[in-house]
Each structure stands twice: as structure tokens, then as C-alpha cells.
MARPAPA-509529 format. One line per field, with one value per residue (C-alpha): residue in three letters; x, y, z. Coordinates in nm, 3 decimals. Example, Ala and Ser with C-alpha at 12.3 -4.5 7.8 and 13.67 -1.06 7.14 Angstrom:
! residues 2
lumse	[ALA|SER]
u	[1.230|1.367]
v	[-0.450|-0.106]
w	[0.780|0.714]
This chain:
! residues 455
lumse	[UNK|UNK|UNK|UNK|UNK|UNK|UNK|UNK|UNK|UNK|UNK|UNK|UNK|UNK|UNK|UNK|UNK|UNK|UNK|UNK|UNK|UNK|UNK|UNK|UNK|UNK|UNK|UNK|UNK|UNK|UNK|UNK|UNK|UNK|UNK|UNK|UNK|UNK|UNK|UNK|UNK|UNK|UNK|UNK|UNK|UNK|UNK|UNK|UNK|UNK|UNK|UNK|UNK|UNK|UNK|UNK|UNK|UNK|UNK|UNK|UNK|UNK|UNK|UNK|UNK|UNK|UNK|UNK|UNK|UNK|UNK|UNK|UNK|UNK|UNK|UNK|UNK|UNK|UNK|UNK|UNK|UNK|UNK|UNK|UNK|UNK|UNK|UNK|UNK|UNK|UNK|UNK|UNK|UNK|UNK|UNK|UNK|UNK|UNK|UNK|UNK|UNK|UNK|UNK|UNK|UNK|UNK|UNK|UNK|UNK|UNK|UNK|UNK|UNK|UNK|UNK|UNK|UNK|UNK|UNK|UNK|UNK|UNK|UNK|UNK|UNK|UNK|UNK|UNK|UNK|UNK|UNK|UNK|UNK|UNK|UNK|UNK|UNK|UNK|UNK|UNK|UNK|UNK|UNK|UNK|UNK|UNK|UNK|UNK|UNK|UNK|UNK|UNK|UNK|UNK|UNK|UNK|UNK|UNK|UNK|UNK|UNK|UNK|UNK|UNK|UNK|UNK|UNK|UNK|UNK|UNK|UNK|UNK|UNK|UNK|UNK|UNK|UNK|UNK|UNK|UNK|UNK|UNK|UNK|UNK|UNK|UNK|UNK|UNK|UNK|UNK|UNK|UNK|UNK|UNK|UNK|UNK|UNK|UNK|UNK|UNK|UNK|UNK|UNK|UNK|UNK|UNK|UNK|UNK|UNK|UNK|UNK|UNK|UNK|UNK|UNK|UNK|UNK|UNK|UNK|UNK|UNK|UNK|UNK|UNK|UNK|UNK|UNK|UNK|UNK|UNK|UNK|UNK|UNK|UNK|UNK|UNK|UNK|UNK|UNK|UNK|UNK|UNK|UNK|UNK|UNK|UNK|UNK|UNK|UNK|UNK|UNK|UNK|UNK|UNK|UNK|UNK|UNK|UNK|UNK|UNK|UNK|UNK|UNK|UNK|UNK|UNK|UNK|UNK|UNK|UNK|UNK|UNK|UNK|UNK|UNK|UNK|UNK|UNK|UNK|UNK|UNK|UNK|UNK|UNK|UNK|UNK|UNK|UNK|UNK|UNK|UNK|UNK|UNK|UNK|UNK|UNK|UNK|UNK|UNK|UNK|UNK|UNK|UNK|UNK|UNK|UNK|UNK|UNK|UNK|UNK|UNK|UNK|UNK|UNK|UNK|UNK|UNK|UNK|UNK|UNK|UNK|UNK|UNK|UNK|UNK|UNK|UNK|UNK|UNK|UNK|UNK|UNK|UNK|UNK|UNK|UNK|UNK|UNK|UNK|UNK|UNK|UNK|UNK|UNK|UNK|UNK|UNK|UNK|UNK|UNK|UNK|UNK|UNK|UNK|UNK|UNK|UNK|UNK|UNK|UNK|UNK|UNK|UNK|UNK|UNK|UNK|UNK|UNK|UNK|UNK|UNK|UNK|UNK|UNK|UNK|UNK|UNK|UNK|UNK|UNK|UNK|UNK|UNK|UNK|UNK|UNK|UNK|UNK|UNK|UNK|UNK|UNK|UNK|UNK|UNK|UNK|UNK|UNK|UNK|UNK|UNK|UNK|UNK|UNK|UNK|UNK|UNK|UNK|UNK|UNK|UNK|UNK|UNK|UNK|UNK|UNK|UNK|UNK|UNK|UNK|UNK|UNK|UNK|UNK|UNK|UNK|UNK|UNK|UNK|UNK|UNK|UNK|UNK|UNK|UNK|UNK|UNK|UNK|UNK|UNK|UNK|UNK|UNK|UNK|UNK|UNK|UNK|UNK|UNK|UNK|UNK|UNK|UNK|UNK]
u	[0.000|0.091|0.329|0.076|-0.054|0.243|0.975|0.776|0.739|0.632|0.397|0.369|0.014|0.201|0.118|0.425|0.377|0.520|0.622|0.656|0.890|0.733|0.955|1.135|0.895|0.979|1.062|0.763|0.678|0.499|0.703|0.652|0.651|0.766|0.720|1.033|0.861|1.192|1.394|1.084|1.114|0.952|1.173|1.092|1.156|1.160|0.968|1.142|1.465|1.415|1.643|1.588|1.546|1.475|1.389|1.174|1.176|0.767|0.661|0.736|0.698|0.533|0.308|0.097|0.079|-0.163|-0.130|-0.359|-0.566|-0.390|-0.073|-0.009|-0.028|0.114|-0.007|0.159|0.028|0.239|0.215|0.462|0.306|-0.040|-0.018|-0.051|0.229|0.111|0.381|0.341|0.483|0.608|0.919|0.904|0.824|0.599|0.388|0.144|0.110|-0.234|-0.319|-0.472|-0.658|-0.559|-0.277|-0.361|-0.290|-0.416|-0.498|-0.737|-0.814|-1.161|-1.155|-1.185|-0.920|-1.145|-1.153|-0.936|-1.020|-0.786|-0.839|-0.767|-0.692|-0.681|-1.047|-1.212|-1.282|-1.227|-1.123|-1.236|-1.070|-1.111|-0.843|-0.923|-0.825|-0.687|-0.852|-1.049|-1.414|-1.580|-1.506|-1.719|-1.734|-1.675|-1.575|-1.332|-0.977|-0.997|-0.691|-0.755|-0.931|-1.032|-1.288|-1.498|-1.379|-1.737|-1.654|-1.993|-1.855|-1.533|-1.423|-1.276|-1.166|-1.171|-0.954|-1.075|-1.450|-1.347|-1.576|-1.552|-1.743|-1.892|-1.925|-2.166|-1.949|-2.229|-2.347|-2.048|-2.225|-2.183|-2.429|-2.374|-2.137|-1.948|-1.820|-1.455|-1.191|-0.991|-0.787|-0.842|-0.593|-0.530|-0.842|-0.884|-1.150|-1.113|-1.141|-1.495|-1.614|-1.766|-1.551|-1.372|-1.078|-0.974|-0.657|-0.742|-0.406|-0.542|-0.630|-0.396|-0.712|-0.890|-1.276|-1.404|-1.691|-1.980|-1.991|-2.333|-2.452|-2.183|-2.133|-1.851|-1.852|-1.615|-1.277|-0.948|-0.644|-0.329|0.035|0.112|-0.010|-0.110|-0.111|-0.103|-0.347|-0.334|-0.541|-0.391|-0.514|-0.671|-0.850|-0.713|-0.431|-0.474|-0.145|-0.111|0.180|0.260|0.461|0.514|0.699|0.809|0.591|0.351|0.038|-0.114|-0.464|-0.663|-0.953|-1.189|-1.139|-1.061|-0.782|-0.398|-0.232|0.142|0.357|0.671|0.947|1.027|1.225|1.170|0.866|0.659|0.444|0.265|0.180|0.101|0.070|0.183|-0.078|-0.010|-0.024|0.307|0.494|0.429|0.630|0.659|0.792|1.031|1.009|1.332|1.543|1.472|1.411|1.145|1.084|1.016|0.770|0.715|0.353|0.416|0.674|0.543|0.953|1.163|1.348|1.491|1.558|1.596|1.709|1.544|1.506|1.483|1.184|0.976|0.555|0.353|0.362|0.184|0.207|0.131|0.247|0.323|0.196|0.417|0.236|0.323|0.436|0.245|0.358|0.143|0.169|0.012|-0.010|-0.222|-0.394|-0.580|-0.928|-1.135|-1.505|-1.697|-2.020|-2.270|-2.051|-2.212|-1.961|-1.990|-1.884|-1.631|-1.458|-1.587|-1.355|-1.105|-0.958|-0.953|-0.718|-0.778|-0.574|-0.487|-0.355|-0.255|-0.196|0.000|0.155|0.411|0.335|-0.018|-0.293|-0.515|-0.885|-1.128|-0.895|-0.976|-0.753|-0.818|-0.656|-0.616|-0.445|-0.337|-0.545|-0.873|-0.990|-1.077|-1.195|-1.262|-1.231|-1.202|-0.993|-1.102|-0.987|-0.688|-0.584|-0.700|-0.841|-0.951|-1.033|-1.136|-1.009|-1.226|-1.152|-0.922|-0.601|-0.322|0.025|0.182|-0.065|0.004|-0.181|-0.118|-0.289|-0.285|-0.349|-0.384|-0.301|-0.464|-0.378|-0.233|-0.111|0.165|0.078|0.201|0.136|0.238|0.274|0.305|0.290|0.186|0.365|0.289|0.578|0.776|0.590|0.924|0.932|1.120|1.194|1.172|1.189|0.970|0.777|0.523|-0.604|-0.408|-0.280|0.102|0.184|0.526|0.479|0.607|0.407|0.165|0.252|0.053|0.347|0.243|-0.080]
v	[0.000|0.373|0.514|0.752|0.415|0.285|4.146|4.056|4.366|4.330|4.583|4.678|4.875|5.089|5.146|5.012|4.944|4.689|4.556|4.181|4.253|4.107|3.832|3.967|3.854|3.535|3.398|3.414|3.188|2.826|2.564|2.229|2.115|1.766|1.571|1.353|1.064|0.920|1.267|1.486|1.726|1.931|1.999|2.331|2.302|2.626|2.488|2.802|2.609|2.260|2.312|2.276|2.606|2.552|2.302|2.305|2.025|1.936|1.691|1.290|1.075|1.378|1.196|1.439|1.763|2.026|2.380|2.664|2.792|3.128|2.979|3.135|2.793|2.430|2.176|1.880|1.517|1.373|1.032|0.980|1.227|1.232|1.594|1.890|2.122|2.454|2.647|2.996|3.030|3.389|3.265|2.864|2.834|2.612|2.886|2.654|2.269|2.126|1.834|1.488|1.225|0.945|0.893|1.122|0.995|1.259|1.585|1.818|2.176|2.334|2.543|2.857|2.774|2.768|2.404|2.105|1.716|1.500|1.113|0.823|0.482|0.296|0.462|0.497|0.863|1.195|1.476|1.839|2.143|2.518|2.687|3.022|2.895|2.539|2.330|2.022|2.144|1.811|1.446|1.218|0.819|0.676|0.302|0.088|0.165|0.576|0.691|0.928|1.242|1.525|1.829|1.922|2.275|2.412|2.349|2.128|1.755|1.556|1.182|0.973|0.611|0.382|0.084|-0.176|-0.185|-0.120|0.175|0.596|0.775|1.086|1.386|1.687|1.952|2.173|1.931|1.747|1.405|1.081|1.156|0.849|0.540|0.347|0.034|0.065|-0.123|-0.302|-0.135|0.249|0.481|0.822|1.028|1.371|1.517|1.717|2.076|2.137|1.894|1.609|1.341|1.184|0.943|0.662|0.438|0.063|-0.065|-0.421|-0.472|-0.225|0.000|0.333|0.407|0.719|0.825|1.051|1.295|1.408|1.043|0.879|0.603|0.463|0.538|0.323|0.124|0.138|-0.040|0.082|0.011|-0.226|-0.079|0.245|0.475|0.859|1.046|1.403|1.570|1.850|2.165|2.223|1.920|1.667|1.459|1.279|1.090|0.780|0.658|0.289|0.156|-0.170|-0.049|0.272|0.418|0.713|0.594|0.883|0.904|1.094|1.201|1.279|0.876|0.732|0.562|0.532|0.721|0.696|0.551|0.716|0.590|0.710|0.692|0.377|0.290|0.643|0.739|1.094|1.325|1.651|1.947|2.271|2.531|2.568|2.180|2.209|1.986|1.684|1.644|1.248|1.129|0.810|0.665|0.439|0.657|1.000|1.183|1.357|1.282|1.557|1.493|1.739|1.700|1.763|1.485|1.246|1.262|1.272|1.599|1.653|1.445|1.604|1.518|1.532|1.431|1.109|0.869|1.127|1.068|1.351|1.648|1.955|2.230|2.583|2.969|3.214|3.565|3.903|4.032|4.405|4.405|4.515|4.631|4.617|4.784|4.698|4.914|4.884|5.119|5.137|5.143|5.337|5.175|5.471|5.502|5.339|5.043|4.672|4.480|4.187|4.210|3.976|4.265|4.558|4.871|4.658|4.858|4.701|4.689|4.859|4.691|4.947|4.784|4.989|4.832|4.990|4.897|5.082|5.337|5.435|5.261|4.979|5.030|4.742|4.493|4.182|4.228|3.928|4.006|3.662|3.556|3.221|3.019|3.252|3.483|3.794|4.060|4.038|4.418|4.568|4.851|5.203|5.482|5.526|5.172|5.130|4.850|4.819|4.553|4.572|4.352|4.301|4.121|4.027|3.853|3.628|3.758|3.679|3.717|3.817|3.970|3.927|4.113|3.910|4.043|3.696|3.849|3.799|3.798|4.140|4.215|3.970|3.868|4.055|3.979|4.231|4.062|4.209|4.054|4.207|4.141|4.230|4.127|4.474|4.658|4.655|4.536|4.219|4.219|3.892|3.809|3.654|3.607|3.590|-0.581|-0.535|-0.668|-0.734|-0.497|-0.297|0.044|0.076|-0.073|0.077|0.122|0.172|0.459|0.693|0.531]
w	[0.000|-0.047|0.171|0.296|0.445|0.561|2.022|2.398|2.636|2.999|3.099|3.511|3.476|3.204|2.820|2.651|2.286|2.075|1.752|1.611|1.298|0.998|0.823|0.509|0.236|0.073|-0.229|-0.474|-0.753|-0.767|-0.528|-0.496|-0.105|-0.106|0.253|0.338|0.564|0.707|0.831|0.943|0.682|0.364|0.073|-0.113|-0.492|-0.695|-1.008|-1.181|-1.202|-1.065|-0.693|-0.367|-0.190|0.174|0.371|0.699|0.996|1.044|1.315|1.301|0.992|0.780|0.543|0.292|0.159|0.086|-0.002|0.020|-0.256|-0.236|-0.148|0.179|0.374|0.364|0.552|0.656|0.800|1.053|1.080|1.429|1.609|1.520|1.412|1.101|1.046|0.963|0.733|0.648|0.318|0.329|0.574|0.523|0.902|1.087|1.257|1.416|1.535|1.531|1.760|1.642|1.790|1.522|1.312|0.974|0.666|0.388|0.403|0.194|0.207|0.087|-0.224|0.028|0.284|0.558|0.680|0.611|0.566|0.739|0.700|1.009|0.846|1.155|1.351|1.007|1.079|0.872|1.075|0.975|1.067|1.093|0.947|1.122|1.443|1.346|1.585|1.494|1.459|1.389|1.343|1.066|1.029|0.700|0.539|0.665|0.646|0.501|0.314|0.001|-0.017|-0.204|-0.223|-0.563|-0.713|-0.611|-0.220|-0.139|-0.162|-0.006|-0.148|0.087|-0.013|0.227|0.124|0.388|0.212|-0.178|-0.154|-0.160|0.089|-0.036|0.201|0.199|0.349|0.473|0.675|0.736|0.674|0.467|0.190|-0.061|-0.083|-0.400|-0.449|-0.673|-0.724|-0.500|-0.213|-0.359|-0.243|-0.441|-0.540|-0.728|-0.883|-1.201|-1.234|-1.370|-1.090|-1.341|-1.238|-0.992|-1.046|-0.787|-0.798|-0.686|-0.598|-0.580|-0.925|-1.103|-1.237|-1.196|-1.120|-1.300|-1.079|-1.246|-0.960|-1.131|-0.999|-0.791|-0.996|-1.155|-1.534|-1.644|-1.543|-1.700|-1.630|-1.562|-1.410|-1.181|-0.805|-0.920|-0.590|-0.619|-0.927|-1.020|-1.259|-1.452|-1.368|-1.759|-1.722|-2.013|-1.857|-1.522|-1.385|-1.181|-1.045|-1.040|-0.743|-0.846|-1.206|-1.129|-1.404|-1.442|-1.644|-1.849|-1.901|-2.180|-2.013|-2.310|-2.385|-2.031|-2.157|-2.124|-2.413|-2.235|-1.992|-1.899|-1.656|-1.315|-0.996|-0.742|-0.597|-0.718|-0.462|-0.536|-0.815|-0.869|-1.176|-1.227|-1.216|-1.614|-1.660|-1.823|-1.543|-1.294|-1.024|-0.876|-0.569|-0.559|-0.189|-0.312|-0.424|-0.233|-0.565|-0.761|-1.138|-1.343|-1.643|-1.935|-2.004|-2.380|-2.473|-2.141|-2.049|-1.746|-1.811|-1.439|-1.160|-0.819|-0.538|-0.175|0.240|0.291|0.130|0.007|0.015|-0.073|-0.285|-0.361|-0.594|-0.504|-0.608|-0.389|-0.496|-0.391|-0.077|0.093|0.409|0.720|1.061|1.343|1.661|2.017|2.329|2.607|2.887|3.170|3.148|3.381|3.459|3.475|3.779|3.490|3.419|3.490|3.694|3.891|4.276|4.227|3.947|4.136|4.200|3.961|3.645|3.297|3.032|2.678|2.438|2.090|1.795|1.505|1.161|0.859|0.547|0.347|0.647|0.580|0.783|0.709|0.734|0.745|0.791|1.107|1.407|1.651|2.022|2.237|2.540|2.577|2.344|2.394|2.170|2.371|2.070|1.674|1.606|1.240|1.194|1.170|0.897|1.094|1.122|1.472|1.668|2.033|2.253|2.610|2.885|3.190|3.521|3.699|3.549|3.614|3.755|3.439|3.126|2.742|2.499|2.145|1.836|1.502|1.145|1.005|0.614|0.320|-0.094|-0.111|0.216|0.462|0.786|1.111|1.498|1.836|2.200|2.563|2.867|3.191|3.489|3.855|3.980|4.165|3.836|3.686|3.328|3.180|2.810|2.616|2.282|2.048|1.703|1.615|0.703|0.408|0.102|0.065|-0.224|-0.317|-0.167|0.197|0.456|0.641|1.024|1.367|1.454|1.694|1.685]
């Protein structure tokens, strides 16, 4: 089976602002993030020239892959630690770790970026997440053995194979809720759907083939064979190729999909694994577990034209561009804040002053109006304010608070502006401050076998 299988001030009562320094923007262009099961890692290929340009340590035994729709997140399965990287792609650092209850084996993100579909082979569960505040928002049960997934382009369906069964489970996002259930092929795997949403196609690693489901009617429209284990599928992004790697030949079956048929075979690295397009359909990118490479195809001839090397056993991959983004800057102070004789209090907070936290957000040094500012402490969110026409944001703190407590403010970013974040932390303690730092049952086939770690 697949491999996926197998800058802090301390404030004493005083109103000391401060600034998180925004990373130096990064590299922009389309990248493909490769996840390197054995060394914990994500390679970062520059698809401009074919190299290696970073690469970032994730949790244990990362898995899969998925990037953002506008590029400003990866997300990463770990396997070892039951865990999702989340890597901001305007630094290549893992900003965020979110917390699983079962070992996840794929990963999918919505076409919005607001949740994420996570699959758990060994509690036959699919684990949905809120990409707002990353944290697992609801769990669904689905066939035996769940692997493969993938969300329609219009947002409202999720395909999960579950290779226990020999049978996709079909998911209604809105409600979050197995909706419909088809019988494949034998042990699917890989799933994607293509880009106008009419079809869906499934690897069945069992018996070498691949179910095109009628997403219209979810049923399977017709069958086709392929390579020998065919694992990972891709469909190019302008809809007429889709890709299938073969572990068991170390080949990449090419599919016509106007005929559902193979029109080419080309020859890759050991034991291919994954597969996925450029956004102009002009490349694939494979992963060979074996060998610790990637095979580049050129979708016009259906030839290897670049081999490049990576971590150790690479799994997943996923293609996404990162777009130029301006800077922001955003600053934080806080105050005291005065209850006035009118102000509703409870006894237990009577006669006890608040806290009025300011943010002020900029870019290129002129201030951003309308944008979200979210102020939390800990891991509660205290205020959702929108910023005013001078870039302002304010966010009341009532009650009484512990010795030691911080308050951040977080402009989470979006397509034309970067990210930014501000933290202080008031102290009690002899109201003298202390300045810290900080930032923001299977079959025995040929792919690597699948494994309980971390489980």
C-alpha cells in the first residue's frame, strides 16, 4: 500500500507598545513542497529552475501535503506524532502545530481555505478542521480503512476512499455528513476530482485500475487499467491529462480524459508514490520513496526531463504559487481602562480597572482600514475588532487577570497584504518590566508498509 498508508514587552500597569517585525517577504513563484517521511522534513523546490530552496523540519513521519488555494499555507500530516504542520509560506516556518486524535494519513483543504479534511486509516474517521483557528471542529465516520481524499472545485462535496470496504465515501461539506457510498476497485488509495467537478478518479491498488466516478450520480462510469499498483493520481489543472503513479513499475500511467484511456507511460524513480501538476499543466512532479528523488515529467513529450534530489523517502507532494504580498507592521499598546459610575460589573470585578488593548496596523506606512484584528491571550480569543480609517483596533479587557498574562494582536493576512502579529505581557511582579523576545487488514503490495506509529 501507499506510503501515505504505511519582540515581547512586559507591561507593570504601564502602556508600553510593541512591535513583532514582519519576516522579510519570501521567495515568490509556484514551489513544490515535497514531505520527506523518514527525516521529518519538507523539501521546497523552486519549479522556476528545478532546486531545492529551503527546507523546513515538520513533526514525526510527515506523510501528505496540501497547499492553500492562495498559497499562503502548507499543511503537513504527521504520521509519528499524530499531528498537522502549519507552514506559512512567506518565511518557510511552521507557525502553528495542530493536535490529532488518530494517526492522519491525507490531508485536503476546501476550495476557500477555511476548513481542512484529514483522514484516520486505523479509527475509520475523517477529521475536519477550521483553518481560522486550526482546531479540529468536527469528526465524521466513513468506510473501513480511510486513506484518500479530495474536495470538488465548487466546495460542497469531499471523497474519501476507504480501502478496507473497496468503496468511496462521499461527504456533503455543509453538513459534514456521509451523503452516498461506492463500491470501486480493490484497495483504492489516491483520489482527485477534475477541475470542472464532473468526475472523480480513484486508484485501486489491488487490481492495477482506476474508477471514474460521475460525480453528477456517484457512480462509476467506467474502469481502466493501468500500471502495476497504481497509488497517487493528479489531474492537470486544464482538465485533459490525469497521472497515476505505479509503485510496483516505477511508471507514471497517463490518461486521456476525453477517452478514459492510457495514451502513455513514462518511466520514473523507485517505488513512485505521489503526483502533482503545475498550475499551467506544463509539469508533474513524482515522488520516488526508493530513491529520495522527484521525477520531473514534461507533459508535452510524457519525459523525465529533471531528476531532483530530496530528504529522505519522500511521500507527498503539492504544488502551489506564492503571490508578492506588501508588508504590514502592526503595533500593540495597552492602557488602563477606567469603569466609569454606569458600568455593569460583577462584585467579584468591582472597583477593579480594565485593560484597553490598541492595535494599530500599517503597510508601506499608511494605515489599514477594514482589515480583522483578533486580540487573544493564551489560546482565547478575547476581541474580533475591524480597523477604523486610521488603522485602529480596540479591545477591552475586563476582570481580573493572572500575575503573568500576554496579549497578542494578530493580522492573520490575506492575498495582497503579509501577515504581522504584536505581543506584551503584563507582569505584577515589583511593576518593573522584563523584556523577552519573540515572534510571532491489508494486502502485501510494493509500496512501503503501512505502520501503527504513533498510533
Amino acid at each position: 500500500m501507499r506510503a501515505w498508508v504505511a519582540g515581547v514587552a512586559v507591561l507593570a500597569g504601564l502602556a508600553v507598545p510593541v512591535t513583532v517585525a514582519t519576516p522579510a517577504a519570501a521567495q515568490t513563484g509556484t514551489f513544490a513542497y515535497v514531505a520527506n517521511f523518514d527525516d521529518d522534513t519538507v523539501s521546497v523546490i523552486d519549479t522556476a529552475g528545478n532546486t531545492v530552496v529551503d527546507t523546513i523540519a515538520v513533526g514525526d513521519r510527515p506523510r501528505a501535503v496540501a497547499v492553500a488555494p492562495d498559497g499562503s499555507r502548507v499543511y503537513v500530516a504527521n504520521a509519528g506524532d499524530l499531528s498537522l504542520s502549519v507552514i506559512d509560506t512567506t518565511g518557510n516556518t511552521v507557525i502553528d502545530t495542530i493536535t490529532l486524535g488518530a494517526v492522519p494519513f491525507e490531508v485536503a483543504v476546501t476550495p476557500d481555505g477555511s476548513s481542512l479534511y484529514v483522514t484516520h486509516a486505523f479509527n475509520d474517521t475523517v477529521s475536519v478542521i477550521d483553518t481560522a483557528t486550526n482546531t479540529v471542529v468536527d469528526t465524521i465516520t466513513v468506510g473501513d480503512n480511510p486513506i484518500g481524499v479530495a474536495v470538488t472545485p465548487d466546495g460542497s462535496r469531499a471523497y474519501v476512499t476507504n480501502t478496507g470496504d473497496n468503496t468511496v465515501s462521499v461527504i456533503d461539506i455543509a453538513t459534514n455528513t456521509v451523503v452516498d457510498t461506492i463500491t470501486v476497485g480493490d484497495n483504492p488509495i489516491g483520489v482527485a476530482v477534475t477541475p470542472d467537478g464532473s468526475r472523480a478518479y480513484v486508484t485501486n491498488t489491488g487490481d492495477n485500475t482506476v474508477s471514474v466516478i460521475d460525480i453528477a450520480t456517484n457512480t462509476v462510469i467506467t474502469t481502466i487499467p493501468v500500471g502495476s499498483q497504481p497509488v497517487g493520481v493528479a489531474v492537470a489543472p486544464d482538465g485533459t491529462r490525469v497521472y497515476v503513479t505505479n509503485a510496483a513499475d516505477d511508471t507514471v500511467s497517463v490518461i486521456d480524459v476525453a477517452a478514459n484511456a492510457v495514451i502513455d507511460t513514462v518511466p520514473v524513480g523507485d517505488n513512485p508514490q505521489d503526483v502533482a501538476a503545475t498550475p499551467d499543466s506544463s509539469r508533474v512532479y513524482v515522488t520516488n520513496f526508493n530513491d529520495d528523488t522527484v521525477s520531473v515529467i514534461d507533459t508535452t513529450t510524457n519525459t523525465v526531463i529533471d531528476t531532483i534530489t530530496v530528504g529522505d523517502s519522500p511521500l507527498g507532494v503539492a504544488i502551489g504559487t506564492v503571490e508578492e504580498r506588501i508588508p504590514t507592521r502592526l503595533r500593540l499598546k495597552a492602557e488602563k481602562d477606567k469603569k466609569g459610575k454606569d458600568s455593569k460589573e460583577s462584585k467579584e470585578s468591582k472597583g477593579r480597572d480594565g485593560l484597553k488593548l490598541i492595535a494599530r496596523l500599517t503597510a508601506e506606512g499608511e494605515p489599514l482600514e477594514g482589515e480583522t484584528i483578533t486580540f487573544t491571550t493564551d489560546t482565547t480569543t478575547l476581541c474580533t475588532v475591524t480597523t477604523n480609517d486610521k488603522g485602529k483596533a480596540t479591545c477591552k479587557v475586563r476582570g481580573q487577570r493572572d500575575k503573568d498574562t500576554c496579549y497578542t494582536a494578530t493580522f492573520a493576512g490575506d492575498d495582497t497584504y503579509l501577515p504581522s502579529t504584536a505581543t506584551f505581557c503584563k507582569q505584577h511582579d515589583h511593576d518593573k518590566p522584563d523584556t523577552r523576545s519573540g515572534l510571532p487488514g491489508q494486502r502485501d503490495i510494493h509500496s512501503p508498509l503501512l505502520s501503527q506509529t504513533g498510533a
